[in-house]
C-alpha positions in Angstrom: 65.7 34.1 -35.6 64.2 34.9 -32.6 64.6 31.9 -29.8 61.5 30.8 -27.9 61.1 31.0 -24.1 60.5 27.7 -22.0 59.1 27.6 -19.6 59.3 23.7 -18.7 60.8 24.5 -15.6 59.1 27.2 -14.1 57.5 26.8 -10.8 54.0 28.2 -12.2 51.7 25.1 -13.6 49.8 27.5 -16.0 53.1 28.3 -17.5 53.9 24.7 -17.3 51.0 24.0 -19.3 51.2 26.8 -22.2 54.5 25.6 -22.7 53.4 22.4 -23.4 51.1 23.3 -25.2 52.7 26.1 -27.6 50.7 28.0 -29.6 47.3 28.5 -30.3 47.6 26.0 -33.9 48.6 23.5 -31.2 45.1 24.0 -29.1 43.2 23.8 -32.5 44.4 20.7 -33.3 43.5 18.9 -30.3 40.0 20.5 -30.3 40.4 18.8 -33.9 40.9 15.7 -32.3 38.1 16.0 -29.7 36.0 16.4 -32.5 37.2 13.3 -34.3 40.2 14.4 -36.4 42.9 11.8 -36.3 44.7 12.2 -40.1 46.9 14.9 -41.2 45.0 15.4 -43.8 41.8 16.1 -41.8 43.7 18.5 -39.7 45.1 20.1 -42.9 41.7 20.7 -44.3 40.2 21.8 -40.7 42.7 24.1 -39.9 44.0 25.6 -43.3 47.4 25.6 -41.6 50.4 25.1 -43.8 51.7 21.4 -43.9 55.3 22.6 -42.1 53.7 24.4 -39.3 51.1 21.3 -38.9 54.1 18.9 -39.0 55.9 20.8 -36.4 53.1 21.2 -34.6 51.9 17.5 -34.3 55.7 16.6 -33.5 55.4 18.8 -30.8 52.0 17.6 -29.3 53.6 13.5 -29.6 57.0 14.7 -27.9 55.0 16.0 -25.0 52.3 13.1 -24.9 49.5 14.7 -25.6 49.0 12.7 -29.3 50.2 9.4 -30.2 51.1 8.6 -33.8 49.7 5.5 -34.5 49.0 3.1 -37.3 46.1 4.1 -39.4 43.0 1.9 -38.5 42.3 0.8 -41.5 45.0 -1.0 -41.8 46.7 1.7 -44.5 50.1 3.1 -44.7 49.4 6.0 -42.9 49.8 7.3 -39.6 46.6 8.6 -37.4 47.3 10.8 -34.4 45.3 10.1 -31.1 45.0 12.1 -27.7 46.8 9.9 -24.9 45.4 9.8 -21.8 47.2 13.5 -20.8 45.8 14.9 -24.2 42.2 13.8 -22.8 42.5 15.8 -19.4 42.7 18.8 -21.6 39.1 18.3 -22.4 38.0 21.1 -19.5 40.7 23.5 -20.9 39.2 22.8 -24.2 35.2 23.2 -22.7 36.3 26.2 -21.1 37.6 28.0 -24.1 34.7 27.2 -26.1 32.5 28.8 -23.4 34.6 31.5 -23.0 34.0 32.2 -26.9 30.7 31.7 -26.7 30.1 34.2 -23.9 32.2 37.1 -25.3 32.9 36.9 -29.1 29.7 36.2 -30.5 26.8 38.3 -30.8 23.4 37.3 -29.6 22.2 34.8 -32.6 25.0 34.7 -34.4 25.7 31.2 -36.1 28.3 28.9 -34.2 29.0 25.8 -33.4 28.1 24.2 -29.9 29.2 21.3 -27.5 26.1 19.2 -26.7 25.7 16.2 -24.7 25.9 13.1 -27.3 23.2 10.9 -25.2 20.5 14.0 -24.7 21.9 16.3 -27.5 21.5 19.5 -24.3 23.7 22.4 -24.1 26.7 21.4 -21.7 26.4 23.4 -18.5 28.7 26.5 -17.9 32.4 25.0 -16.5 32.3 26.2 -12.7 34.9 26.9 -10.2 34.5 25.1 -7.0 36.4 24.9 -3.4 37.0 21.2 -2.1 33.8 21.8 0.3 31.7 22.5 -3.1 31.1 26.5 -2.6 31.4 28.5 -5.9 34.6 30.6 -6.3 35.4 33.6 -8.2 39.0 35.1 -8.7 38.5 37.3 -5.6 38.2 33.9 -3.5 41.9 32.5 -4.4 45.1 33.2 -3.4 48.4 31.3 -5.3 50.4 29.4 -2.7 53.8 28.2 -3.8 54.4 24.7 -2.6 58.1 24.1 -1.4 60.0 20.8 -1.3 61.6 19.9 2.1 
């Protein structure tokens, strides 16, 4: 079997962050719950992802905080999983994706699904990259600087 790298302690936050994260099932099933999802069952039947791998997958996502397990709201024996407060803040990764999909794997009018404002039903406007003094930055405008402890 082959072991998985982690990268929980590496100094990069994007690292940091796919770690967290862990694979791509674990990305669709907090878009899933963005979208509403909050059963296992509805992210069985969303996903089509076999019931171990979802299993795993939510364990994973409630270990690291980013779903809670909590008592189905209708007062049921079942469980319902919930974005936290730290599964919420991925709400810009999850935007960004989308338009990132949109943009380069779809061809001009071909059926998808969109994001829309829920109060004016509009398009969401494209996710922009911004210095603290507001100017518009693009890969060539950013350097990594590694933060040390003293």
């Amino acid at each position: 079997m082959v072991t998985r790298t982690r990268f929980d302690d590496s100094e990069c936050p994007v690292a940091r962050s796919v770690d967290a994260i862990g694979d791509w099932w674990s990305l669709l099933i907090v878009r899933d719950a963005f979208d509403g999802s909050r059963r296992f069952g509805e992210f069985q039947r969303s996903l089509g992802v076999a019931k171990n791998i979802l299993t795993a997958r939510l364990r994973t996502l409630v270990a690291g905080g980013i779903l809670e397990s909590v008592p189905a709201s209708d007062g049921s024996a079942y469980r319902e999983y919930v974005l936290t407060p730290k599964g919420k803040a991925l709400f810009p990764v999850i935007v960004a994706l989308r338009q990132w999909g949109e943009e380069h794997f779809f061809a001009p009018g071909e059926p998808h699904s969109q994001l829309v404002d829920r109060r004016q039903g509009h398009r969401l406007r494209a996710l922009e990259v911004r210095s603290a003094d507001g100017r518009r930055l693009n890969p060539d405008d950013t350097t990594v600087h590694k933060i040390s402890t003293q």
